[in-house]
C-alpha positions in Angstrom: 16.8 43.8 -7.0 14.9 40.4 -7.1 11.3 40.9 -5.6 10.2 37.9 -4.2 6.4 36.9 -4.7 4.3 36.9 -1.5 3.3 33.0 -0.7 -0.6 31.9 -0.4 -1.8 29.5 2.1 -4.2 26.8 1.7 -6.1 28.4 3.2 -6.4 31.7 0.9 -6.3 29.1 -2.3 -9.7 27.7 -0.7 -11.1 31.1 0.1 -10.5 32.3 -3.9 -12.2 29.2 -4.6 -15.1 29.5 -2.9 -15.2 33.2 -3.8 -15.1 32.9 -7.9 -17.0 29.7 -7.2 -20.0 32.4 -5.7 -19.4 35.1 -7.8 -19.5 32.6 -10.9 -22.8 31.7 -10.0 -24.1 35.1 -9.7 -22.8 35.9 -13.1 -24.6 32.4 -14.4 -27.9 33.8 -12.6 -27.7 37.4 -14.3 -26.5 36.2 -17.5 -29.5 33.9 -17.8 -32.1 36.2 -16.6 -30.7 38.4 -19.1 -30.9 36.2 -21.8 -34.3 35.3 -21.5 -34.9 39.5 -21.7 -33.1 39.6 -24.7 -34.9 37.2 -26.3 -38.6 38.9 -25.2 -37.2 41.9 -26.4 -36.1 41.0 -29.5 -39.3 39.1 -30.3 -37.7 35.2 -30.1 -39.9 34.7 -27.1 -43.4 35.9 -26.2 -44.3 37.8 -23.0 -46.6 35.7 -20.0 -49.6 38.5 -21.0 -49.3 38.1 -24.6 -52.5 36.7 -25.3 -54.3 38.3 -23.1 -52.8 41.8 -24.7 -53.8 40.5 -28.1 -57.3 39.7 -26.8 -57.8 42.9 -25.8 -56.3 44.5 -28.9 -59.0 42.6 -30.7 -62.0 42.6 -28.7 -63.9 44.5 -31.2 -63.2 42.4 -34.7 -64.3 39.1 -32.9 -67.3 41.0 -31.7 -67.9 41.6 -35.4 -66.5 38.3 -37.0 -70.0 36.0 -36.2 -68.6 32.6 -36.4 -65.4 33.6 -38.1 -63.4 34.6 -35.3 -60.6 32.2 -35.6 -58.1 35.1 -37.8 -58.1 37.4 -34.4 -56.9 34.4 -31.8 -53.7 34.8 -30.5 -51.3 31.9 -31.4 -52.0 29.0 -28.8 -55.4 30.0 -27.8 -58.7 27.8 -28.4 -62.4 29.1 -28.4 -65.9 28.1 -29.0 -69.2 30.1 -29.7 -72.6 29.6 -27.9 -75.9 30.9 -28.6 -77.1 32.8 -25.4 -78.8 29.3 -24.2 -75.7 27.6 -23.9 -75.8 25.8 -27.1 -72.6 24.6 -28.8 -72.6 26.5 -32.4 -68.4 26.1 -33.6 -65.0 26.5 -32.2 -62.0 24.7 -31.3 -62.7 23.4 -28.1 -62.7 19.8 -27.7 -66.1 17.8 -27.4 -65.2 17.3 -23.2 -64.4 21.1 -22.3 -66.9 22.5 -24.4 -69.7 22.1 -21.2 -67.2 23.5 -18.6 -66.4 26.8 -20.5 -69.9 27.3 -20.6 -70.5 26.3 -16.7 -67.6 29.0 -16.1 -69.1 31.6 -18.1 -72.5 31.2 -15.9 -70.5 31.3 -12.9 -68.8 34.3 -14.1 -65.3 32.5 -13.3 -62.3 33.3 -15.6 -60.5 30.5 -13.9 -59.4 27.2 -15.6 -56.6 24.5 -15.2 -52.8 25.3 -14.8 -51.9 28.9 -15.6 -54.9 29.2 -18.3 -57.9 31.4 -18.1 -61.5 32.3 -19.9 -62.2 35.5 -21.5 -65.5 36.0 -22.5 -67.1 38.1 -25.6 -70.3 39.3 -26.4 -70.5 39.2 -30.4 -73.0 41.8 -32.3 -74.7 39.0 -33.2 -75.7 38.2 -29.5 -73.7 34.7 -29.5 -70.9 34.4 -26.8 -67.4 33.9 -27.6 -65.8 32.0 -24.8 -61.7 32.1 -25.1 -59.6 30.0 -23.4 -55.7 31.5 -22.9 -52.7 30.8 -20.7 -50.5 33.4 -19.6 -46.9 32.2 -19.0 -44.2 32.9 -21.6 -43.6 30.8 -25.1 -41.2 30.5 -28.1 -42.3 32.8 -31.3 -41.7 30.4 -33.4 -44.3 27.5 -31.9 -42.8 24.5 -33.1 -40.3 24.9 -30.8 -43.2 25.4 -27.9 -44.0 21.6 -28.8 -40.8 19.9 -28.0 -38.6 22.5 -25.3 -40.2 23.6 -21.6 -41.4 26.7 -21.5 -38.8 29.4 -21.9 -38.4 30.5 -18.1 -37.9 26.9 -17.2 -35.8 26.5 -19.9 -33.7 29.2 -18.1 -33.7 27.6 -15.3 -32.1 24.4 -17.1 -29.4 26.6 -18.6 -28.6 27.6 -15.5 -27.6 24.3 -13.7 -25.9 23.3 -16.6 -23.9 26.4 -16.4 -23.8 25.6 -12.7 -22.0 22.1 -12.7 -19.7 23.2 -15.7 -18.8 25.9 -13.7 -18.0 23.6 -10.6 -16.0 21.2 -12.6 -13.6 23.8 -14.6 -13.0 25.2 -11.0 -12.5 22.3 -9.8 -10.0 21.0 -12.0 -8.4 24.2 -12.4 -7.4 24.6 -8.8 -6.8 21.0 -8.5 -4.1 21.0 -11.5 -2.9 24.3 -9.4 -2.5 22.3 -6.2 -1.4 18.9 -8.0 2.1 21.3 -9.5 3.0 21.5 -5.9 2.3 18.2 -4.7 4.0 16.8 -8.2 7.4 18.5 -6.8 7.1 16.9 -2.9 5.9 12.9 -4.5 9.3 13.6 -6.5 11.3 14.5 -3.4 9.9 11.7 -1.6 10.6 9.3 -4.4 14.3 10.2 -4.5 14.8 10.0 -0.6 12.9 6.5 -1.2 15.5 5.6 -3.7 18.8 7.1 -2.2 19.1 9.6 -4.3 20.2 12.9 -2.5 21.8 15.0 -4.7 19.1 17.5 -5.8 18.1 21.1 -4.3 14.1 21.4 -3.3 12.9 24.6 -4.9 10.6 27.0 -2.8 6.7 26.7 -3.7 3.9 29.2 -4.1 2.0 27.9 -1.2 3.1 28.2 2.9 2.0 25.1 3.7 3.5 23.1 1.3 7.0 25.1 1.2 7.0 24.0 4.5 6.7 20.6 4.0 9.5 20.8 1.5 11.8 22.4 4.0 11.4 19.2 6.5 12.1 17.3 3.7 15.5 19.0 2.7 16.2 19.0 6.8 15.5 14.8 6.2 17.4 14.6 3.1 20.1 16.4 4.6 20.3 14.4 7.5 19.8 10.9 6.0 22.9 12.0 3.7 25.0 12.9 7.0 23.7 9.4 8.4 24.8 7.2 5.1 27.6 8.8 4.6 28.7 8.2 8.3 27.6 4.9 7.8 30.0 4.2 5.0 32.8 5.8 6.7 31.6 3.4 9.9 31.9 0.6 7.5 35.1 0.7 5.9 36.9 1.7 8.6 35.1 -1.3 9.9 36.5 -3.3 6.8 40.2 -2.0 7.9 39.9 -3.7 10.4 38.4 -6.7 9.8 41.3 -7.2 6.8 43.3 -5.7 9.4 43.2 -8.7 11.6 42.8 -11.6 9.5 46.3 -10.0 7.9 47.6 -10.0 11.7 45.8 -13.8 12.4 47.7 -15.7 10.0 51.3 -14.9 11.7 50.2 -16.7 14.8 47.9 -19.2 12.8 51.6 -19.9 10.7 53.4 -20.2 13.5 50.8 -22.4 15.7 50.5 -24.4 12.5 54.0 -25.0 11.8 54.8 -25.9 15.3 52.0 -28.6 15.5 53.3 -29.9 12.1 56.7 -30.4 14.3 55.3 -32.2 17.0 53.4 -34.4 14.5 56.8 -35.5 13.3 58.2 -36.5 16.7 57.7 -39.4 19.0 54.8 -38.6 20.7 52.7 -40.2 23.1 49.0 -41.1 21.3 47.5 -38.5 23.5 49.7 -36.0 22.3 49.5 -37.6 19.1 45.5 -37.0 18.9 46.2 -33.5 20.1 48.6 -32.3 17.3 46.0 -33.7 14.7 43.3 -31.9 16.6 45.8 -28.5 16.6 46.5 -29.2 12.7 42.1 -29.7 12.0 41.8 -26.9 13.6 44.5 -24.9 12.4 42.7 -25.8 8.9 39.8 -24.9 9.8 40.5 -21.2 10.9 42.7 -20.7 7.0 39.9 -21.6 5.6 37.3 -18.8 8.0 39.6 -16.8 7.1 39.5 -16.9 3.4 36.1 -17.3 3.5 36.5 -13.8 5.6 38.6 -12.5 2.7 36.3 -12.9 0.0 33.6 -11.2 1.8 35.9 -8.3 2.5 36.6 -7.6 -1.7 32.4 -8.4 -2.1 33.1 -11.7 -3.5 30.1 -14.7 -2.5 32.0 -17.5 -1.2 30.9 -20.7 -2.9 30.2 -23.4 -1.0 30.8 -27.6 -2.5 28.3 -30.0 -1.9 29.0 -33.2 -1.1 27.2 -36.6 0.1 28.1 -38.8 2.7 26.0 -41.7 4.6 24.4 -41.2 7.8 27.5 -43.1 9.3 30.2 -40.7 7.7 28.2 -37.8 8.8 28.0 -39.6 12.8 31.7 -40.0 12.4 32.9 -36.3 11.7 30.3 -35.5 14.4 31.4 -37.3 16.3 35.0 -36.3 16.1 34.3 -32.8 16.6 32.5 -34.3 19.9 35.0 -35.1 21.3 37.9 -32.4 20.2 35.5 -29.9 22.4 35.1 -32.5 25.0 39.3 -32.4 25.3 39.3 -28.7 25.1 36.8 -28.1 27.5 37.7 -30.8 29.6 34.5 -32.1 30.3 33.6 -35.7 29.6 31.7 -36.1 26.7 29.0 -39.4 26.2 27.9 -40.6 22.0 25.4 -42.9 21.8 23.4 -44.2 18.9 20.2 -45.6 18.4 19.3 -47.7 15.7 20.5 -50.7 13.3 23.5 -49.6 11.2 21.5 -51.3 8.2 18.7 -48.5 8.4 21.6 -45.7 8.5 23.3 -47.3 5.2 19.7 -47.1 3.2 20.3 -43.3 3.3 22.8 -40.6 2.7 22.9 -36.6 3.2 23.8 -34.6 0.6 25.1 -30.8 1.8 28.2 -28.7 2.4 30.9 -30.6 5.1 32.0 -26.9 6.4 28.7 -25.7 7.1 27.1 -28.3 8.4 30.7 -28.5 10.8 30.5 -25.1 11.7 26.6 -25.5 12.9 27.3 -28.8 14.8 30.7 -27.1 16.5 28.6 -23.9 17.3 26.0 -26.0 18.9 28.2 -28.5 20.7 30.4 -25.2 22.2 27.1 -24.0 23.7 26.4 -26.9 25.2 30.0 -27.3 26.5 29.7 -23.8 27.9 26.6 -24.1 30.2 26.6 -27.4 31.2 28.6 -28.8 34.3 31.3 -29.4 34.0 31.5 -33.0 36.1 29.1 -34.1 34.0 29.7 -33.0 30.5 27.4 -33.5 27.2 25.6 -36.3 25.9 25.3 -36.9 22.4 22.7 -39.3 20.7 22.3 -39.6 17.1 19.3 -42.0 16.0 17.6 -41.6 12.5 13.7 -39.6 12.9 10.6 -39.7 10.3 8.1 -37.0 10.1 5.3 -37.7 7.7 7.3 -39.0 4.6 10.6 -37.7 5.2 13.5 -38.8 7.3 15.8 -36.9 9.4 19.2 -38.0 11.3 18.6 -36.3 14.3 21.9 -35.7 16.3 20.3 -34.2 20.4 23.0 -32.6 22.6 22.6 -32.6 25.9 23.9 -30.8 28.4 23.6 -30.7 32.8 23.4 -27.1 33.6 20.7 -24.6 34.1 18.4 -25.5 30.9 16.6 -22.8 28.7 14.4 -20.2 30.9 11.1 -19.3 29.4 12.3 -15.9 28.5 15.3 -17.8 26.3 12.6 -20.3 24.6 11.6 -18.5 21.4 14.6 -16.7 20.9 17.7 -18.5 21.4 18.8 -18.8 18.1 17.7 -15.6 17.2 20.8 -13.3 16.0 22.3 -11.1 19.1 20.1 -13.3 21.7 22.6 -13.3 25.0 19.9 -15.5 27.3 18.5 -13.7 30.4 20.0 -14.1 34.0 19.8 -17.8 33.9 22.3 -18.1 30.9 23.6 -14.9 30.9 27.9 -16.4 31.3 28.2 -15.7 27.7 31.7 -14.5 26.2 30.3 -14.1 22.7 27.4 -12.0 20.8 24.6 -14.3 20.6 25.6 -16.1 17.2 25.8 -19.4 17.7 22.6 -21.1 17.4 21.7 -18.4 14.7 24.2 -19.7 12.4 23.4 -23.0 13.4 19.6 -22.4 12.2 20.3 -20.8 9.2 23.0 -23.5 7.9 20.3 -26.2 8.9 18.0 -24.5 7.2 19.6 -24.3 4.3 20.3 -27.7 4.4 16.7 -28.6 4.7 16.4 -29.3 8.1 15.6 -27.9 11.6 16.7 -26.8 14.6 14.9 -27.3 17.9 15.8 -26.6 21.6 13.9 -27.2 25.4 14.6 -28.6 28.7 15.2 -32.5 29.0 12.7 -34.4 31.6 15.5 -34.9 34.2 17.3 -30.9 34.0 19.9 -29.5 31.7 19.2 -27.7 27.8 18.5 -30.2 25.1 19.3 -28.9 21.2 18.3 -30.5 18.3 19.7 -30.9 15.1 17.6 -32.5 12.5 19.7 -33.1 9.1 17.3 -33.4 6.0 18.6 -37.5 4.3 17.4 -38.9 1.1 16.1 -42.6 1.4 18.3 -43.8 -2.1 20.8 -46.5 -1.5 24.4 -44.5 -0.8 
């Protein structure tokens, strides 16, 4: 029968801290107030009274020793002998305390500086014997009393040193303790950063922490359920979308073949112009949908660049001008401004089809909001910002004109318009692609209201100033 291990909480870990933490210090306290015993006892360091025992002890030899008393002071202790005038007669006092000990033997005070005291003898011989002695503890061994504080300070310094190594070895021990567990939920997080959600989360020691795990298996888990709906979502997606451009080209065959037919009779040259619009078009929809095919096996189509004067590039505009104007059957309007001579001084280098497919998506928008009496306007005219030239083709159309809740965000991807604009049949595409092929390109797109009503878009093409 397994027996599972009862969990801690963080708050419990902290506790045991602070409790070893306490009782550590305690122990540090003892153990050095101990030590210091030891040492008395064992003769390593010298009781606070010591001199003042040995003084007593041996009271009677310096009596007896005259001006030889110097064999019965206690280690650390200085003297000096006076006849009973006051008169300095030998000791080791030094030249400036030598008056004072005698001022403090008339006064009858035992008192000098900083833990030190007098003690004062009556020798045989009738001379005084004044003793200076401190009481507070020292080393045995008095070479060490010259370069270490005095031994219960010393304890005191072993202390905090024992102290703040004590801290830090707690510290770090609980921290490496705390660090395991947190080791585990950085590595969790690190594989549900990186999408990798095959592992198991293992139960930790602490309450807290376990239970932060469990959310994160509850996360894992569901961000695998997600994905992996996700991928279902997008190839059955995928079906589809090979689905139908399988089921397109029947109809596209058809529709291409019959055009192809009609372009081989006697027809009219309006008919004529509308089987070669039928056939461009026809084209134009193969290629989408090979383009639509290589994205479906996760191939990058490859688009060919290819350079054409500013004229060639105002002619195949201005074709596709007018193959919306006839679908739509609104009348169209192409104008130009400027000398043909400035437009041969430069030529556009970029890809035919996607520069097409921006200029049809923009012209269709136009088409679709404007009136339809009045149709689009189209003026191409060459444009120079600072040192670089654009051909700028502006479509215009008569209808309602941008709102201010469309300006910012019309050729943002999924952008519908508000009420204004809102007659759309499609997602919000359009001027998207048209940015991000113009962008590409090197130029711009840009969209407002003209002066006199109706939307105005812009499409500045990036041209190079050598001779084409």
């Amino acid at each position: 029968m397994e027996i599972k291990s009862k969990q801690k909480t963080l708050t419990g870990l902290f506790l045991k801290f602070a409790v070893l933490f306490c009782v550590n210090t305690f122990l540090i306290l003892i153990g050095c107030t101990l030590l210091l015993m030891a040492a008395a006892f064992f003769g390593q360091v010298l009781p606070a009274n010591y001199a003042e025992t040995r003084l007593a002890e041996h009271t009677a030899e310096i009596q007896e020793a005259g001006n030889e008393p110097e064999r019965w002071m206690p280690e650390g202790c200085t003297y000096g002998i006076y006849d009973e005038k006051g008169r300095w007669i030998t000791g080791s006092f030094v030249e400036a305390e030598r008056e004072h000990a005698w001022d403090q033997y008339r006064n009858e005070s035992i008192f000098a500086e900083a833990q030190n005291y007098y003690r004062f003898i009556r020798q045989d011989n009738g001379n005084i014997c004044i003793v200076k002695y401190s009481v507070y503890m020292k080393y045995a061994w008095n070479a060490l009393n010259k370069i270490l504080p005095a031994p219960e300070l010393m304890s005191f310094i072993l202390a905090g040193i024992l102290f703040i190594v004590n801290a830090i070895l707690l510290s770090r021990h609980f921290a490496r303790k705390l660090n395991r567990q947190l080791e585990e939920l950085r590595g969790i997080t690190e594989k549900i950063a990186e999408n990798d959600l095959e592992f198991q989360t293992s139960p930790s020691d602490i309450r807290e922490i376990d239970g932060v795990m469990k959310s994160l298996s509850h996360l894992k888990d569901a961000l695998k359920n997600s994905l992996s709906a996700q991928w279902d979502m997008e190839q059955e997606k995928q079906e589809q979308l090979a689905s139908l451009t399988h089921d397109i080209k029947t109809p596209l065959t058809i529709i291409k073949g019959n055009a192809e037919l009609l372009a081989e009779s006697e027809l009219s040259h309006e008919n004529k112009e509308c089987a070669d619009y039928i056939l461009s078009n026809a084209s134009d929809i193969q290629k989408y949908l090979d383009r639509m095919k290589d994205v479906l096996h996760g191939a990058s189509p490859e688009y060919e660049e290819m350079v054409f004067s500013c004229t060639q590039m105002e002619e195949i505009f201005g074709e596709a001008v007018m193959q919306i104007g006839a679908a739509e059957k609104i009348p169209v309007a192409l104008r130009k401004e400027g000398s043909e001579d400035d437009r041969s001084k430069y030529k556009i280098n970029c890809c035919p089809e996607s520069m097409l497919r921006a200029w049809k998506n923009i012209l269709s928008n136009g088409a679709e909001y404007t009136d339809k009496k009045k149709g689009v306007t189209v003026t191409f005219s060459l444009r120079q910002e600072d040192t670089q030239e654009y051909l700028e083709a502006v479509v215009r159309d008569y209808g309602p004109g941008f709102s201010p809740v469309d300006m910012g965000h019309v050729d943002q991807e999924f952008y519908s318009g508000d009420a204004s604009r809102h007659n759309r049949k499609h997602q919000g595409l359009g001027m998207a692609i048209a940015r991000k092929f113009l962008e590409e390109q090197g130029g711009r797109l840009e969209y407002g209201n003209h002066k006199d009503g109706g939307g105005e878009v812009r499409c500045l093409v990036r041209v190079e100033s050598d001779k084409y």
